[in-house]
C-alpha positions as CSV (number, residue, x, y, z in Angstrom):
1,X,130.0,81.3,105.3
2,X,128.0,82.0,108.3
3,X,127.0,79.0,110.7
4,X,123.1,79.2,110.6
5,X,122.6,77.0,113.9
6,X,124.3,79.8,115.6
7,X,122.5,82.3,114.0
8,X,119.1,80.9,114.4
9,X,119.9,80.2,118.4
10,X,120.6,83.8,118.3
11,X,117.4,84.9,117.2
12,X,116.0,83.5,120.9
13,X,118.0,86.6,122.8
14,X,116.5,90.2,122.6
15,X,118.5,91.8,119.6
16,X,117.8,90.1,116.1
17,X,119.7,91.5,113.6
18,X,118.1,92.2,110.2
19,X,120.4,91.6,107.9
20,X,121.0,88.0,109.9
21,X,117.4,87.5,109.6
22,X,116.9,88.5,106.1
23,X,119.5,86.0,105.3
24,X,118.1,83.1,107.3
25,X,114.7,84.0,105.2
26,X,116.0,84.5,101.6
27,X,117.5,80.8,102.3
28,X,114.0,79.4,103.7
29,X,113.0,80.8,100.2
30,X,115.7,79.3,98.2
31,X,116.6,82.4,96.8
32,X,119.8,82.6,99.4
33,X,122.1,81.8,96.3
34,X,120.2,84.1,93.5
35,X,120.8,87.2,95.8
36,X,123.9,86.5,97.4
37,X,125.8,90.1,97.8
38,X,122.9,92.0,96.6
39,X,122.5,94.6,99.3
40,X,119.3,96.5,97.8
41,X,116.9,94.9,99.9
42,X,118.9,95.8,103.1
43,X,119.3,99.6,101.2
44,X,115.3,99.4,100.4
45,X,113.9,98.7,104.6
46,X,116.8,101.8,105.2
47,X,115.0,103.9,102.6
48,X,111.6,103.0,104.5
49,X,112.8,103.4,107.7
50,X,113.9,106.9,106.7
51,X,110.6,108.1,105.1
52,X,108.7,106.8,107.4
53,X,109.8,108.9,110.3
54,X,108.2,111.7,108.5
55,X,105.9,110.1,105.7
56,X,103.7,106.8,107.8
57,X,104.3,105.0,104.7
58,X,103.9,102.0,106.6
59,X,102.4,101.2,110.2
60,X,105.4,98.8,110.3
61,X,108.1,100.7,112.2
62,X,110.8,97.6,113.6
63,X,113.4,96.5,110.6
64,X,112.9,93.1,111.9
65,X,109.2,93.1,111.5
66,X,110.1,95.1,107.6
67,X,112.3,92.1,107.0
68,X,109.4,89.2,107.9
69,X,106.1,90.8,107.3
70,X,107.0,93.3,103.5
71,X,110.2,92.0,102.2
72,X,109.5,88.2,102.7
73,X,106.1,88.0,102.3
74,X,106.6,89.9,99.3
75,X,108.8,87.4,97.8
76,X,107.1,84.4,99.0
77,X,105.2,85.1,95.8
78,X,107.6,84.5,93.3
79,X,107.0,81.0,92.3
80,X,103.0,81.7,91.5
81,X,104.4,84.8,89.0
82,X,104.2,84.7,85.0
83,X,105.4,86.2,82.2
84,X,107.8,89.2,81.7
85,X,105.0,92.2,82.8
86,X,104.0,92.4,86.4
87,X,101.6,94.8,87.5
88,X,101.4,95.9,91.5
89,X,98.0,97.3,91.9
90,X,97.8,99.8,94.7
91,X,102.1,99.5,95.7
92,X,101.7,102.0,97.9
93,X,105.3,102.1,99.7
94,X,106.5,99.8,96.7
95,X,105.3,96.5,98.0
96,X,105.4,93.8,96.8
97,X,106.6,95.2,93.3
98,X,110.2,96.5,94.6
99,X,111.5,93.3,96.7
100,X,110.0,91.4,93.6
101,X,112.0,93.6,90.9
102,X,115.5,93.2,92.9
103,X,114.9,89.4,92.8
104,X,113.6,88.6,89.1
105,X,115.8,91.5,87.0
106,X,114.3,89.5,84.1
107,X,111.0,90.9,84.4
108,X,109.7,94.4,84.1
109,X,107.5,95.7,86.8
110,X,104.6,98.9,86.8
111,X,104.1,99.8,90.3
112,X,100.9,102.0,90.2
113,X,99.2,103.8,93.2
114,X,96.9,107.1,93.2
115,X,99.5,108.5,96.0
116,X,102.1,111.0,94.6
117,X,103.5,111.2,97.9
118,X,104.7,107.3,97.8
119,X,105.2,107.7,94.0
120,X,108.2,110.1,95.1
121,X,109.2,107.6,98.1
122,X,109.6,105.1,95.5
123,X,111.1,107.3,92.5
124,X,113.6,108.2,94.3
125,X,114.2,104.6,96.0
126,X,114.5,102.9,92.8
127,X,117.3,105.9,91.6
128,X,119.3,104.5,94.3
129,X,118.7,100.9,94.2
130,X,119.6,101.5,90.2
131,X,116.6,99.2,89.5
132,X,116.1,99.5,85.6
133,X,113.2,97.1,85.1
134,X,110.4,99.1,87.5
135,X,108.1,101.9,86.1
136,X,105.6,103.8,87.7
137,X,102.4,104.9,87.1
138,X,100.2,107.6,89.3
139,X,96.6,106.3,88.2
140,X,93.8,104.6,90.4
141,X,93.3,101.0,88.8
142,X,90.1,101.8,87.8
143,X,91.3,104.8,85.7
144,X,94.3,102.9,84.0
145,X,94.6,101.4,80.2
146,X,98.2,100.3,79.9
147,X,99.3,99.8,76.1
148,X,100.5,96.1,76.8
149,X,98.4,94.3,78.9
150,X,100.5,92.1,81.5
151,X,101.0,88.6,82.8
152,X,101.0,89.0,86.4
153,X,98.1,91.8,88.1
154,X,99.2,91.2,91.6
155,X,97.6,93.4,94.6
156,X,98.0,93.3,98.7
157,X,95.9,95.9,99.2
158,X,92.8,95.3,97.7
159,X,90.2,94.2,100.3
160,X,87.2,92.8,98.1
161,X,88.5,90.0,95.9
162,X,85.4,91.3,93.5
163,X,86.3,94.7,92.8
164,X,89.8,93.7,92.1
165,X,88.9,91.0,89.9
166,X,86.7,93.6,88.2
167,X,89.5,96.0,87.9
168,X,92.1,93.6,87.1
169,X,90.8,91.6,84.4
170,X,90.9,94.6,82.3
171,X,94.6,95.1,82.3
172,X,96.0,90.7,82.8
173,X,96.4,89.2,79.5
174,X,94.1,86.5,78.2
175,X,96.6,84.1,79.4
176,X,98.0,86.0,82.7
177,X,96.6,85.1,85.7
178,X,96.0,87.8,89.1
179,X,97.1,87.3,92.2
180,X,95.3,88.7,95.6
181,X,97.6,88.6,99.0
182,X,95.5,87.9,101.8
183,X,95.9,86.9,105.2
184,X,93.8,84.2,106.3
185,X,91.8,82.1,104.0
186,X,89.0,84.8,102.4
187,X,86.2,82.4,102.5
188,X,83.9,85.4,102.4
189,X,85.6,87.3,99.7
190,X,85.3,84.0,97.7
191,X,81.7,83.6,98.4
192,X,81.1,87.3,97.1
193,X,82.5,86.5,93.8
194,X,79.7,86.7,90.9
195,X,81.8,84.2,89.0
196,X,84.0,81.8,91.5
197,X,85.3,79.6,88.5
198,X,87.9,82.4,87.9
199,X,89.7,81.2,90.6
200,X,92.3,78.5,89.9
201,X,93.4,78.0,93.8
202,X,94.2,79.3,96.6
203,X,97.5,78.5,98.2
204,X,98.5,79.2,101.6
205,X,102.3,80.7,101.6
206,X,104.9,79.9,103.7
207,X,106.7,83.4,104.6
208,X,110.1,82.4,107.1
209,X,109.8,84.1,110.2
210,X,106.4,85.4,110.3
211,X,103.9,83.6,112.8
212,X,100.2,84.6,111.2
213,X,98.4,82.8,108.1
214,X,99.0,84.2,104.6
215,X,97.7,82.8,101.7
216,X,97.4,83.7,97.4
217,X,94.4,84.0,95.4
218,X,95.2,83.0,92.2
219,X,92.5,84.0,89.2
220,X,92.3,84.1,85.4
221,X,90.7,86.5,83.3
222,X,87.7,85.1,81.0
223,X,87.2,85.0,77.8
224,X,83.9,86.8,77.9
């Protein structure tokens, strides 16, 4: 077992080591136990490290800053998810749907973008991560009618909390709820909504390691 105190006064000189780090954040979680030997999210940031050198999948290039601003942030989301279908609008390089996947196995994820060139990225990520509960689907949201609608829509790249609750509620079950990642509090988008009663809260996240404001729309779909 490694001595965390140590570990976290390390983090103060100049090299941070990722794995270390990831550690030190999957315990701030409380998911330190539920992924304990599971290497796939250190094999995933390798994977995007890679492609990125040739295919800017991300403007995120340090694996510390993969570990704090993708892969935790990603998971930071976990406790607001429900039911057993998970949609990621808009993955792009497979975020949030892949770090979510490799920590709730139970669920099956659709990780949908309109770019076949981080479709392939992610196809073949997921071949070696041996993940068996993610799909993908090459569609613009807009342009997609799944034959099960799904209990999570979740989306970090949306910018306009009204075109995603427009595209959204289409494909989240009557009882599902959608989930927008934003950074600071979206006051704006909120006051742009036509309807602001969809929104059941907003909930600022706690993501270990990452020194910026992030907070979760959550909305329901109405009945209308």
């Amino acid at each position: 077992m490694y001595n965390r105190t140590q570990r976290n006064q390390s983090q103060h000189g100049k090299f941070v080591d990722p794995q270390n780090l990831l550690e030190d954040g999957l315990y701030g979680l409380g998911l330190d136990e539920e992924l304990a030997g599971d290497d796939r999210l250190m094999e995933y940031i390798t994977e995007l490290m890679n492609w990125n050198r040739v295919y800017n999948l991300t403007s995120v290039r340090k694996p510390t800053e993969i570990v704090t601003r993708h892969i935790l942030d990603s998971l930071s989301v976990i406790p607001h998810l429900h039911g057993d279908r998970i949609l990621d609008i808009g993955t792009g390089a497979g975020l949030p749907g892949i770090p979510l996947a490799i920590a709730c196995p139970e669920r099956e994820f659709v990780l949908l973008d309109s770019s076949s060139k981080k479709l392939r990225f992610i196809q073949q990520t997921i071949g070696i991560l041996d993940l068996d509960n993610v799909t993908l689907e090459h569609a613009r949201i807009e342009n997609y009618r799944p034959d099960e609608l799904f209990g999570t829509v979740i989306c970090r790249a949306f910018s306009d909390l009204r075109d995603l609750y427009r595209y959204a509620a289409q494909v989240c079950a009557p009882d599902g709820r959608m989930l927008a990642m934003k950074g600071v509090y979206p006051m704006a988008e909120i006051e742009g909504l036509e309807d602001k009663d969809v929104i059941d809260d907003v909930v600022s996240l706690n993501v270990p390691g990452l020194d910026a404001d992030r907070h979760l729309v959550l909305m329901h779909p109405t009945t209308s």
